[in-house]
C-alpha positions in Angstrom: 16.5 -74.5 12.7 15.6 -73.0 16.0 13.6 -69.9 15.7 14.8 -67.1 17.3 13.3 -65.4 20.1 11.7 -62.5 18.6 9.4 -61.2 21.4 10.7 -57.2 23.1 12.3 -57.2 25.9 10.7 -56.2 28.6 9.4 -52.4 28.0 11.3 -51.6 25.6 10.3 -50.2 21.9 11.4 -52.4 19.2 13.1 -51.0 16.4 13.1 -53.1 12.8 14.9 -52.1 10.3 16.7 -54.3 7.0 16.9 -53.5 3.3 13.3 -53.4 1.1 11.6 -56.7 0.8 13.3 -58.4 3.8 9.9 -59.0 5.8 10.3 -56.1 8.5 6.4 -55.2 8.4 5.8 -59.2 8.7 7.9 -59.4 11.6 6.4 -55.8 13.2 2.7 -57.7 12.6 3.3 -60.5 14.2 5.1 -58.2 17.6 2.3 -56.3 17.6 0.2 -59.6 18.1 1.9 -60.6 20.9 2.6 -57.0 22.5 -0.1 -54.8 21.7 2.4 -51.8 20.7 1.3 -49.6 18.1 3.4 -50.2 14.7 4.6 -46.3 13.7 6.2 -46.0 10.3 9.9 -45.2 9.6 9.9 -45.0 5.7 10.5 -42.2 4.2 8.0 -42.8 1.1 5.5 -44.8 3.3 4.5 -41.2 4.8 3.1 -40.0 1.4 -1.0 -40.3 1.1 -0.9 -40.8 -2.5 1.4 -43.9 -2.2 0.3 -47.5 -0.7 0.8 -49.8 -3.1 4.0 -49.0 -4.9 5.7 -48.5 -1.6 4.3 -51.2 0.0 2.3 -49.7 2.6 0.2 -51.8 5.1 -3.0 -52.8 3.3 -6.1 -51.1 4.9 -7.1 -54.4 6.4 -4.3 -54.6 8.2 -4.0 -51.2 9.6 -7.6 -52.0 10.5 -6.9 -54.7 12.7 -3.7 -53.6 14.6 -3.2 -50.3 15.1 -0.4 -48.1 12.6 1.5 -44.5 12.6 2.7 -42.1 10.6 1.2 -44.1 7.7 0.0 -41.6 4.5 -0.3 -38.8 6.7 1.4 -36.1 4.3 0.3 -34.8 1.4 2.7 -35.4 -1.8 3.3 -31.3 -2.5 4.6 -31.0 1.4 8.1 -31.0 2.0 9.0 -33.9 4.6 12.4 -34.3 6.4 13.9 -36.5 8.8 13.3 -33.7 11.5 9.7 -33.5 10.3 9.8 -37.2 11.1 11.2 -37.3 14.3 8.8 -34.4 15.5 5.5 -36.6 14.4 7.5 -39.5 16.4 8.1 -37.4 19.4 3.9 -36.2 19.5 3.1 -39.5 19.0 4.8 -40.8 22.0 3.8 -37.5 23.9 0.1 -39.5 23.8 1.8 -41.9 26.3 1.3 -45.1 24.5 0.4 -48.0 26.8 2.3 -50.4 25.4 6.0 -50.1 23.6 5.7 -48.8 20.0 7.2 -51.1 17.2 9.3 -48.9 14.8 9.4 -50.6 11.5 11.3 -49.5 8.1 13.8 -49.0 5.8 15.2 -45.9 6.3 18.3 -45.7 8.1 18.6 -42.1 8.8 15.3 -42.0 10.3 16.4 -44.9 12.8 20.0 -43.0 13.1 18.4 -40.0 14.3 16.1 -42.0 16.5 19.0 -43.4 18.5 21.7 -40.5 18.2 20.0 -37.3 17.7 19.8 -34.4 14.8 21.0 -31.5 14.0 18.3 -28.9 14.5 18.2 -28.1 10.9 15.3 -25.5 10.4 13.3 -26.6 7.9 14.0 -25.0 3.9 11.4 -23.0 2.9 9.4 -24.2 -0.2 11.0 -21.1 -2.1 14.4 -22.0 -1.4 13.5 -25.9 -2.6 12.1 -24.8 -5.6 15.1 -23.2 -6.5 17.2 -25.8 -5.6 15.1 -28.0 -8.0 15.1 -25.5 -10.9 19.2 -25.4 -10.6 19.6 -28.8 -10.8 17.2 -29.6 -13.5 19.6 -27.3 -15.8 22.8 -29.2 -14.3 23.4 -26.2 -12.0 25.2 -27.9 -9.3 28.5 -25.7 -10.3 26.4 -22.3 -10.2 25.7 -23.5 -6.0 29.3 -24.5 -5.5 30.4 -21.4 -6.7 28.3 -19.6 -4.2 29.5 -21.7 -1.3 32.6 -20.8 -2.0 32.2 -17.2 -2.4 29.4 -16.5 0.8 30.7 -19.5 2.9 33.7 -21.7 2.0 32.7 -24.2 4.9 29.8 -25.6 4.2 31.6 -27.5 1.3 34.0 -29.3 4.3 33.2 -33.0 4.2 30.8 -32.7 1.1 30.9 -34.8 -1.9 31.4 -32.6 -4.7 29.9 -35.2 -7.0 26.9 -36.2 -4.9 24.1 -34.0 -6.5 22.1 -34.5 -3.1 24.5 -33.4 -0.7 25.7 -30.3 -2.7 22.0 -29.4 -3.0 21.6 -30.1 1.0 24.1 -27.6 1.6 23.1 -25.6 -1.2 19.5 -25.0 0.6 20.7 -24.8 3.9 22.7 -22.3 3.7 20.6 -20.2 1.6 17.7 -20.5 3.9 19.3 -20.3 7.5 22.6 -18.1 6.8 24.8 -20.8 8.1 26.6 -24.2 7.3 25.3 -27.3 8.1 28.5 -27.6 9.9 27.0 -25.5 12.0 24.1 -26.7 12.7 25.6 -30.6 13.5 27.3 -28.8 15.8 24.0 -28.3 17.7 23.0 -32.1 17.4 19.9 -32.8 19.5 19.6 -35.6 22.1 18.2 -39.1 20.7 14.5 -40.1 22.0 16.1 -43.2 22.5 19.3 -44.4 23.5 19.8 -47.6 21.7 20.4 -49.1 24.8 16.7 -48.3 25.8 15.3 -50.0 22.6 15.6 -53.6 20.9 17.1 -52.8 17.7 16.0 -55.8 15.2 18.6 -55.7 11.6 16.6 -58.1 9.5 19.5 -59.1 6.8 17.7 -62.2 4.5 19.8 -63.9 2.0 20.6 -61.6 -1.1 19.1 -63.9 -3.6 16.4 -64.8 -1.9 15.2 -61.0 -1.6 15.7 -60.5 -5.2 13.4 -63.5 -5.9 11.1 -62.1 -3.5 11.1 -58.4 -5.0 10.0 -59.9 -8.2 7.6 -62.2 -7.0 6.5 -58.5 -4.7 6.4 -56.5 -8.2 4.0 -58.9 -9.6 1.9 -58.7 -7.1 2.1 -54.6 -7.3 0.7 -55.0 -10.9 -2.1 -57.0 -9.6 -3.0 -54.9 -7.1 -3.6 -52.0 -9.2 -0.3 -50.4 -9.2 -0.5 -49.0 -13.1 -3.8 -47.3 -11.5 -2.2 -45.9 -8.8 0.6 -44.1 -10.5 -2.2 -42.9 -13.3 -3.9 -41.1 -10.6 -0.8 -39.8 -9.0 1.1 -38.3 -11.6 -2.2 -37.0 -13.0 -2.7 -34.5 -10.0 1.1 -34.2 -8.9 4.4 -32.6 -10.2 6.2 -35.4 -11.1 9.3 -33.3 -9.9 8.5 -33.1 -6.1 10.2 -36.0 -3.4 7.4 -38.1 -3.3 8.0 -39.2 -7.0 11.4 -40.7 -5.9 9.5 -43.6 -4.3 11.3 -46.5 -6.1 9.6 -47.9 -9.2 7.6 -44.1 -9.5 9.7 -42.9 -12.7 9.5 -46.2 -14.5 5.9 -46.3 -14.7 5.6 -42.8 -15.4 7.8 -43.5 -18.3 5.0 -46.6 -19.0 1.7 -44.6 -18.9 3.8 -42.3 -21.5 3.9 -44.9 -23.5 7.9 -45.1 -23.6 8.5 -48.1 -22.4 6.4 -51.5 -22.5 5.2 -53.5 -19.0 7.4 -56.0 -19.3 11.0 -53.3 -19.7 9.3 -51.2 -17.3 9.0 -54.2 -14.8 13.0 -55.6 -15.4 14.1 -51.9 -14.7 12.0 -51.6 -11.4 13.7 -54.7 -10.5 17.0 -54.0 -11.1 17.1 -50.4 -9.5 15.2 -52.4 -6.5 18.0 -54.6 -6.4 20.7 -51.8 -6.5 18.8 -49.7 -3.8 18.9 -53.3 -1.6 22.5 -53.4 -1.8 23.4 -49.7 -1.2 21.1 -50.1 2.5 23.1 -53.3 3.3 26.2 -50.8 2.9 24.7 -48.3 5.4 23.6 -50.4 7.5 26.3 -52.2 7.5 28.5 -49.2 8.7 26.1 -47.6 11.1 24.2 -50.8 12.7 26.6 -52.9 13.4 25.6 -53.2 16.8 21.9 -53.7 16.5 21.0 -57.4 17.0 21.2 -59.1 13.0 18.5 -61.5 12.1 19.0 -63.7 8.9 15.3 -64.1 8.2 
């Protein structure tokens, strides 16, 4: 099989995205080679310090020898957003880059945002967020309903009632700005790219062979010192924070607590892997369907 010509067009920033484990940092390596272009993160757990090896982070070696962005540059107990994000991104090419940046990850909303714009969501106060937390931990998701519908019926329009998340989004938002976030989408931002502007790569590998590869990946995690990682983490961290959502970080808590053994913590890593792969086909799938598809 012909291999497809991968190389940017022109000027333009190339954007990479696919589901976890479909060889989007590979790929952004290998532009970077040939282009020069500075490879800046869009994952939203690759930006935590205290994370490189169970989210996969570029080894040290390799952000040695090409240059990276927004790679472990936030601290685990600071609250990160997609606006938080996209105002590193828009610094970062405020520097002027000389050559076109490679954006490379697996989060879609980051990429969305990129290429449509955001709602100027002000950022939630670490107050309000704890709250939020504390609510949900004692199933409290009916206690912030009924206050949206008492102090502001609207911000429930369009919300999944049963999507813990989204309640809680609106939940926060509301308390912490006086309005909806109807509202504030109402504002949305201009992108920093129109996708027209960019080369949007969709990596989307065969389905079985990712989940080989994610196994083969885990492994290789458990070599690499990823029990010692998580040790060290949860050690110094509240365990409740975003940062511990990173996929595979509440199974091996569960293992250094001596709940479950390696090889059950390892087959439930897997699977929710597996499960998380499919739900970002889904999204990507509905909101990428113009970006130019790659099968490997």
């Amino acid at each position: 099989m012909t291999m497809p010509d991968l190389r940017p067009s022109g000027s333009k920033a190339v954007l990479i995205c696919g589901p976890t484990a479909s060889g989007k940092s590979a790929l952004a390596m290998r532009i970077a080679e040939e282009s020069g272009g500075t490879i800046v993160n869009a994952d939203a757990m690759q930006v935590y310090s205290c994370w490189r090896i169970l989210t996969a982070r570029p080894t040290r070696t390799d952000e040695t020898r090409l240059p990276h962005a927004l790679y472990g540059h936030v601290e685990p107990t600071v609250g990160y957003s997609v606006g938080s994000w996209l105002n590193d991104v828009r610094r970062f090419l405020e520097q002027a880059p000389a050559n076109p940046p490679i954006f490379v990850g697996g989060t879609g909303l980051y990429f969305f945002a990129l290429t449509h714009g955001l709602a100027p969501v002000p950022d939630i106060p670490d107050g309000v967020r704890s709250e939020s937390r504390r609510l949900r931990s004692k199933n409290g998701l009916d206690v912030m309903i009924r206050d949206l519908r008492n102090c502001a019926p609207e911000a429930l329009e369009g919300i999944n009632l049963g999507n813990p998340a989204r309640v809680a989004r609106a939940w926060e938002v509301q308390r912490a700005t006086g309005r909806s976030l109807a509202h504030w989408h109402a504002l949305e931002t201009n992108p920093l790219y129109a996708l027209d502007e960019v080369d949007p790569i969709l990596l989307w590998p065969d389905a079985k062979r990712t989940a080989a590869k994610i196994d083969r990946r885990l492994r290789q995690m458990v070599k690499d010192g990823v029990i010692e990682e998580c040790r060290e983490v949860f050690r110094s961290h509240d365990p409740s924070l975003p940062y511990s959502k990173a996929l595979g970080a509440r199974e091996f808590r569960d293992h250094l607590e001596g709940r479950i053994g390696l090889d059950e913590t390892l087959t439930r890593i897997a699977a929710a892997t597996r499960q998380f792969a499919k739900r970002q086909r889904t999204w990507f799938r509905s909101r990428m369907s113009n970006w130019r598809r790659l099968s490997a």
